[in-house]
MARPALO-113385 format. One record per residue (C-alpha): residue number from 1; residue in three letters; chain; x, y, z. Coordinates in nm, 2 decimals. Each point is the difference from the previous one (the first is absolute). Layout:
REM MARPALO-113385
+-----+-----+-------+--------+--------+--------+
!   n ! res ! chain !     xx !     yy !     zz !
+-----+-----+-------+--------+--------+--------+
! NUM ! ALA !     A !      X !      Y !      Z !
...
+-----+-----+-------+--------+--------+--------+
***
This chain:
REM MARPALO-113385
+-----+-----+-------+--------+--------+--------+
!   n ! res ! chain !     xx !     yy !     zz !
+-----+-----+-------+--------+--------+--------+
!   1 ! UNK !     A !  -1.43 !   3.60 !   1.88 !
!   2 ! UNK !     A !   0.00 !  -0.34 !  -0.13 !
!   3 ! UNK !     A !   0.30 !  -0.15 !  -0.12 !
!   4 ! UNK !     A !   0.00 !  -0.21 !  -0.36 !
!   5 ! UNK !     A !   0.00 !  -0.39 !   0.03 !
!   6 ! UNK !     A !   0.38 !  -0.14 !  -0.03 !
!   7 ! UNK !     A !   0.03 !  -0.14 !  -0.37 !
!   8 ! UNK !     A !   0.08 !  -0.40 !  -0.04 !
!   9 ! UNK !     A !   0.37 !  -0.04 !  -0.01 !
!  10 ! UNK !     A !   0.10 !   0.26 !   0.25 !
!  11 ! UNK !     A !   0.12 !  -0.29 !   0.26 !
!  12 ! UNK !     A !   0.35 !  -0.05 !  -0.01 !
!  13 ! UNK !     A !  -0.01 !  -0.34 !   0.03 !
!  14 ! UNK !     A !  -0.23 !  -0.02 !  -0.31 !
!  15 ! UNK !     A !   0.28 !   0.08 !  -0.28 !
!  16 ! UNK !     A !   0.22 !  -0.32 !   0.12 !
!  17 ! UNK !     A !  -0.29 !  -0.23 !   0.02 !
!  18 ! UNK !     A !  -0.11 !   0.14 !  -0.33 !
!  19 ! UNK !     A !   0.37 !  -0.10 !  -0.17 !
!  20 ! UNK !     A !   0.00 !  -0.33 !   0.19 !
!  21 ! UNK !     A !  -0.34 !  -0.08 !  -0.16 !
!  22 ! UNK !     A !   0.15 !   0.12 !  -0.36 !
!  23 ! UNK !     A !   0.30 !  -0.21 !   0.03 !
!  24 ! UNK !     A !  -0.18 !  -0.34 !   0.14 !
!  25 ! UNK !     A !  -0.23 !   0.07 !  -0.35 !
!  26 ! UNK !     A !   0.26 !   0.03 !  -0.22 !
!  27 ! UNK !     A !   0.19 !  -0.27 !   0.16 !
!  28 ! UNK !     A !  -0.28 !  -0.28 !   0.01 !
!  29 ! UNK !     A !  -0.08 !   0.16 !  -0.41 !
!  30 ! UNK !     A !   0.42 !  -0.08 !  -0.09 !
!  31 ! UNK !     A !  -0.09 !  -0.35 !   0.20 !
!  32 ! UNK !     A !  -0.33 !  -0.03 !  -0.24 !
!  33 ! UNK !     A !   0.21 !   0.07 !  -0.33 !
!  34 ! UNK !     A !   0.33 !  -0.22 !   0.09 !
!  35 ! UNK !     A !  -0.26 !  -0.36 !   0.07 !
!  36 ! UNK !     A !  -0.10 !   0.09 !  -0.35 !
!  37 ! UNK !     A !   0.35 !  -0.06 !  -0.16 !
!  38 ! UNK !     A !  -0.01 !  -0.36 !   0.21 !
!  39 ! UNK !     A !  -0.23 !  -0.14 !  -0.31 !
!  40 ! UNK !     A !   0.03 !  -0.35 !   0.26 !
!  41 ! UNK !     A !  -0.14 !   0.15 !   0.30 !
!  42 ! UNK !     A !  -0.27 !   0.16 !  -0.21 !
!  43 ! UNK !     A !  -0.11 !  -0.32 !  -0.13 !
!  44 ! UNK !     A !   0.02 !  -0.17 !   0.33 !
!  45 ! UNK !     A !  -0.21 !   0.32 !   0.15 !
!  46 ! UNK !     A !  -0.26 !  -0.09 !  -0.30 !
!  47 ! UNK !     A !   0.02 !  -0.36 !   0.07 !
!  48 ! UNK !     A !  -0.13 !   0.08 !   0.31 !
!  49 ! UNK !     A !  -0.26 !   0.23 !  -0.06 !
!  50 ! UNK !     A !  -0.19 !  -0.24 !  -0.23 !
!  51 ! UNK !     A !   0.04 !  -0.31 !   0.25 !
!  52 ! UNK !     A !  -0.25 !   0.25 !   0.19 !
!  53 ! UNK !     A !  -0.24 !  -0.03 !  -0.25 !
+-----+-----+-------+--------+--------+--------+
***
């Protein structure tokens, strides 16, 4: 008899790659919100966006 197709996330290396992944994506998000209480960086970052142009 033919056996059912193993379902995605069986792996067991697949649930620590899966929290590594949700902790580098909230980590680079906190790193996102903190540059936007530097109102100088953001104005430098801005600077040199529009020098682009």
């Amino acid at each position: 008899m033919h056996s059912p197709a193993p379902r995605l996330g069986t792996c067991s290396r697949s649930r620590p790659v899966r929290l590594l992944g949700w902790v580098a994506a909230v980590l680079i998000l906190l790193a996102v919100f903190a540059l936007y209480t530097a109102p100088g960086f953001m104005v430098m970052l801005a600077n040199q966006a529009w020098a682009c142009f």
